[in-house]
C-alpha positions in Angstrom: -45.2 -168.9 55.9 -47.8 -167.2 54.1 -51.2 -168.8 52.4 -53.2 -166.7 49.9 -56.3 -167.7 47.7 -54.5 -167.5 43.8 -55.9 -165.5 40.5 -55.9 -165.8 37.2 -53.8 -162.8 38.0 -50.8 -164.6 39.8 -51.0 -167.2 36.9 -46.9 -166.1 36.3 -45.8 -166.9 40.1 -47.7 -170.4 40.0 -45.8 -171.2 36.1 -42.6 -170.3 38.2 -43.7 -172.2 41.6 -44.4 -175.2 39.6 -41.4 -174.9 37.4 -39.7 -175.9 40.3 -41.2 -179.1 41.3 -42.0 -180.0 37.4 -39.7 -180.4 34.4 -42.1 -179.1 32.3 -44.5 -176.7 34.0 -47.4 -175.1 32.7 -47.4 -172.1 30.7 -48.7 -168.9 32.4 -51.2 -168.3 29.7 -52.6 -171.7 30.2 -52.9 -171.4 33.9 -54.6 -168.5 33.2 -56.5 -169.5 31.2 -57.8 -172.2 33.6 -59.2 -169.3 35.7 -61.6 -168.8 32.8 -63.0 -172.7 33.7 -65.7 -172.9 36.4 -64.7 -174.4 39.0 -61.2 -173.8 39.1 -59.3 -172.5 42.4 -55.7 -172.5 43.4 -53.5 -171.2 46.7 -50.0 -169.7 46.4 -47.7 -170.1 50.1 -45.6 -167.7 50.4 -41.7 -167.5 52.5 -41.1 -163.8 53.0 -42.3 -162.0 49.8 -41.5 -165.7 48.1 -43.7 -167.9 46.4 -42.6 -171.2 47.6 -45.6 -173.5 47.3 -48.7 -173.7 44.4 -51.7 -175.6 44.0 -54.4 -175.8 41.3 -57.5 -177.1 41.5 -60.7 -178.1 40.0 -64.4 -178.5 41.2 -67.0 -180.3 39.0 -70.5 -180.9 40.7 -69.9 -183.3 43.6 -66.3 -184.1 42.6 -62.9 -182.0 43.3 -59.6 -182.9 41.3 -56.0 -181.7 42.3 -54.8 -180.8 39.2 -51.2 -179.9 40.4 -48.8 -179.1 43.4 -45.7 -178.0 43.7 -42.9 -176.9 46.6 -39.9 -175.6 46.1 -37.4 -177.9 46.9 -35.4 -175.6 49.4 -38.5 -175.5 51.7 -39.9 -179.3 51.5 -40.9 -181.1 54.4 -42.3 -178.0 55.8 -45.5 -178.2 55.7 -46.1 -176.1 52.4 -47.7 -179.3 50.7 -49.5 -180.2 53.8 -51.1 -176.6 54.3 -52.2 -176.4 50.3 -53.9 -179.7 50.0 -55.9 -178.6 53.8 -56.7 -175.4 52.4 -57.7 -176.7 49.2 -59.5 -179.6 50.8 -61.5 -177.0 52.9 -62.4 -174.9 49.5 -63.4 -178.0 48.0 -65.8 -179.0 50.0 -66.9 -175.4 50.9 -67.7 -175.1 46.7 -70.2 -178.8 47.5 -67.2 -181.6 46.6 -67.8 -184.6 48.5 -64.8 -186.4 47.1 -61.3 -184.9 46.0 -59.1 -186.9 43.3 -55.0 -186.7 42.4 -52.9 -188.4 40.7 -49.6 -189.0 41.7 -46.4 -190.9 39.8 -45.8 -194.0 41.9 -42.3 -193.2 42.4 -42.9 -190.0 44.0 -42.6 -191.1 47.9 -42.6 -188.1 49.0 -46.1 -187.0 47.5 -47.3 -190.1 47.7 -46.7 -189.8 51.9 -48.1 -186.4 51.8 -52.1 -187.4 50.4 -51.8 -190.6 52.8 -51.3 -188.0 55.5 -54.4 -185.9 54.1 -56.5 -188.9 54.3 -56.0 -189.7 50.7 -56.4 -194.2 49.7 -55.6 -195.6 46.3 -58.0 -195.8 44.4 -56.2 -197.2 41.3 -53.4 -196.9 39.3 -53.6 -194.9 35.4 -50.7 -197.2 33.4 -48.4 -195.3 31.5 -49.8 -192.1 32.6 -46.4 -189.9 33.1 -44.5 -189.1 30.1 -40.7 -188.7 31.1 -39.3 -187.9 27.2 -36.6 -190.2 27.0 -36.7 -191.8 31.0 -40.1 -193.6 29.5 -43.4 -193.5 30.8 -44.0 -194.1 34.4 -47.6 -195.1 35.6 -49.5 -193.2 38.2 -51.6 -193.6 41.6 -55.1 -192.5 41.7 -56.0 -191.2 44.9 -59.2 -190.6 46.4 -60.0 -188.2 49.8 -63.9 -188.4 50.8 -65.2 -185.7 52.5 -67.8 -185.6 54.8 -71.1 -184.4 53.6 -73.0 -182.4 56.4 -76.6 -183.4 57.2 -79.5 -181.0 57.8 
């Protein structure tokens, strides 16, 4: 397993990473155009030559936000969600964050297990968040990681 810092430039293997994990990923061309944002930072993990794992992320002053993650199913419970949200955790708060924030759907155990691992608490719940087409809506956790803030 393989962890690299992603570009606007690898904005087609994280459409494809998160196609995986997602019914309806993102568009290349939007992830890309994320890139343009300040603030924005993501990590591909790789298998072999394989992109396996993605994560996108966002930085606003003192605040980060997880703005998706996504394993392939063949490799979870690996440790590919566990080593994106560390290394994205540590660029947060490397870029000044001293809080990161996710949503998650609240019947997603799985993810839901992984950010209480990471440290992450509930911070609330966003009703009817999820669209799921013709499965309804489906409401989502809000989670909140603080990070510590070093002192002089």
């Amino acid at each position: 397993m393989r962890l690299a810092r992603a570009t606007a430039a690898d904005a087609e293997m994280l459409s494809q990473v998160q196609a995986l994990g997602f019914d309806a990923a993102w568009p290349a061309e939007d992830i890309a155009a994320l890139f343009d944002g300040p603030g924005v930072f993501g990590f591909l993990v790789f298998e072999a030559a394989r992109p396996v794992g993605m994560i996108l992320c966002r930085t606003m002053l003192e605040d980060a936000e997880v703005l998706t993650l996504a394993v392939d199913p063949a490799v979870r419970g690996r440790g590919v969600g566990a080593a994106l949200v560390a290394a994205s955790v540590a660029a947060a708060k490397a870029a000044g964050a001293t809080a990161v924030f996710l949503e998650v759907a609240v019947d997603n155990a799985p993810a839901l297990a992984l950010y209480a691992r990471a440290g992450f608490h509930k911070a609330g719940v966003r009703n009817a968040y999820y669209d799921r087409g013709a499965a309804g809506q489906v409401d989502a956790v809000a989670m909140r990681l603080d990070l510590p803030v070093a002192r002089p």
